[in-house]
C-alpha positions as CSV (number, residue, x, y, z in Angstrom):
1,X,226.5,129.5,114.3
2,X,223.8,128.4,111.9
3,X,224.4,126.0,109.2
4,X,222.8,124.7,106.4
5,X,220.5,122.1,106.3
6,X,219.0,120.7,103.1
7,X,217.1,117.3,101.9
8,X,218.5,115.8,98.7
9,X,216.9,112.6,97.0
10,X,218.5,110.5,99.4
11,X,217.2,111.6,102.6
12,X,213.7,111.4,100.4
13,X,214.7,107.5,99.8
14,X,215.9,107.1,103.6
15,X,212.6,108.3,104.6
16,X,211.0,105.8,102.8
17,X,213.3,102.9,103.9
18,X,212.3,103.7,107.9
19,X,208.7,103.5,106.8
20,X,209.8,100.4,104.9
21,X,211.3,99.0,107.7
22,X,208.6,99.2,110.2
23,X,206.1,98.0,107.9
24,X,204.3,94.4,107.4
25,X,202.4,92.4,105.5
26,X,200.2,94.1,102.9
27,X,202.4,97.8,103.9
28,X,205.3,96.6,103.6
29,X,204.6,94.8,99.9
30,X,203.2,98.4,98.6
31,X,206.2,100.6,100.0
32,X,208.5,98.0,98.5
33,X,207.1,98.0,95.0
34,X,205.6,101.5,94.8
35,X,209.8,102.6,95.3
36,X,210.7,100.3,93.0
37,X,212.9,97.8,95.0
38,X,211.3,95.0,93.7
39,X,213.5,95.7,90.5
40,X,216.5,95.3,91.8
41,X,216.5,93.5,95.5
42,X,214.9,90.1,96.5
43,X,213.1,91.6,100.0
44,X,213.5,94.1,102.1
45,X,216.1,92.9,103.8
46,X,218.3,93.2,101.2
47,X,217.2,96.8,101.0
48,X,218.6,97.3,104.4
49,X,221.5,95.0,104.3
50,X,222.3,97.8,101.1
51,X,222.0,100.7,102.3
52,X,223.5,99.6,105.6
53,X,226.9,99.3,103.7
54,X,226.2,102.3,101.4
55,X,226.3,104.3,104.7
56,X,229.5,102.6,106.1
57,X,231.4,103.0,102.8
58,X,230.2,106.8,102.5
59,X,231.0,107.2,105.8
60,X,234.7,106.1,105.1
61,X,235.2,108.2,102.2
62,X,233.9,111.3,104.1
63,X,236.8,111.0,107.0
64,X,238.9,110.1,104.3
65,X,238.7,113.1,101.8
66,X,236.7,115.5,103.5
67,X,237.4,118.0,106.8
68,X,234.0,119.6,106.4
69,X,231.7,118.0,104.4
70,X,227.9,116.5,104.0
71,X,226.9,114.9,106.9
72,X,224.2,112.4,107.1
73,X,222.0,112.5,109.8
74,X,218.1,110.3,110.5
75,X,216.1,110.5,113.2
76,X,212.4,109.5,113.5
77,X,209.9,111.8,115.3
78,X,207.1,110.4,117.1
79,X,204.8,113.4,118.0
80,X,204.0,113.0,122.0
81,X,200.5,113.4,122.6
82,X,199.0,110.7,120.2
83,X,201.3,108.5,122.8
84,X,202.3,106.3,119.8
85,X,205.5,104.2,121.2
86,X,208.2,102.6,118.7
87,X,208.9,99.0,119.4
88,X,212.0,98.2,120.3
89,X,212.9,96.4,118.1
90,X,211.8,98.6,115.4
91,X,214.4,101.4,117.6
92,X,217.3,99.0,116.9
93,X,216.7,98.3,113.4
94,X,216.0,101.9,112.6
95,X,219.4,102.4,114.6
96,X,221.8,99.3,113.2
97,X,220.6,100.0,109.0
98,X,220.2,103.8,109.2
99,X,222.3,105.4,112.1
100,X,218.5,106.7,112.9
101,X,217.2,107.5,116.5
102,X,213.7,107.7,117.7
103,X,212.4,110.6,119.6
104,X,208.9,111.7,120.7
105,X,208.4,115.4,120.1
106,X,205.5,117.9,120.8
107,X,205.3,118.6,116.7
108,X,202.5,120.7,116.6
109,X,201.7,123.8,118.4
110,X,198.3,125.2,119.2
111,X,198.0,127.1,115.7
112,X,198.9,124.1,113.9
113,X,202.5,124.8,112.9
114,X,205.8,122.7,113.3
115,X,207.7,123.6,116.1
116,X,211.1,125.5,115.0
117,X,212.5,125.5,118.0
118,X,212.0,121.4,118.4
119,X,212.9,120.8,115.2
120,X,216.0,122.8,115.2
121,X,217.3,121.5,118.4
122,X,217.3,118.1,116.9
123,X,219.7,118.9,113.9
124,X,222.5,120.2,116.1
């Protein structure tokens, strides 16, 4: 059965925080001030160390209140023929602060459109 599927700030702000987290240097300064952080966290890795707990603690009030409820799902998509490669350390990262896998993906088709059927095999 179909469900449904919708992006809300957060997953905006998650985005951001992958692209934050593979970033350096002069990247990595822009992305961090440009969302704001810089207001409220030291570095980056205080972002992560945040929002690695803000997934843990909503993930303990979901099982604790809620049968069926929002579920929070990441996943970066490397599109396969540019044969880009994550590090792996970037993989782990992206997996230990954001419960986020990496996947390569054919994205595009020949007319220039996203693949529905790729990208709606990956949110089941």
């Amino acid at each position: 059965p179909m469900k449904n599927v919708f992006v809300f700030s957060f997953s905006i702000l998650t985005s951001l925080n992958i692209a934050l987290t593979g970033a350096t240097n002069k990247t990595e300064k822009e992305l961090f001030e440009g969302v704001g952080y810089n207001r409220g966290f030291l570095n980056s890795d205080d972002v992560y160390l945040f929002f690695t707990e803000l997934l843990a603690e909503y993930e303990k009030f979901e099982s604790k209140f809620y049968s069926r409820s929002l579920k929070i799902a990441n996943r970066l998509l490397i599109h396969k023929k540019n044969h880009y490669e994550a590090k792996v350390e970037y993989r782990k990262k992206l997996l230990d602060f954001y419960k986020a896998e990496v996947n390569e993906a054919s994205l595009l088709t020949e007319k220039m459109q996203l693949s529905k059927r790729v990208m709606n095999g990956l949110m089941k």
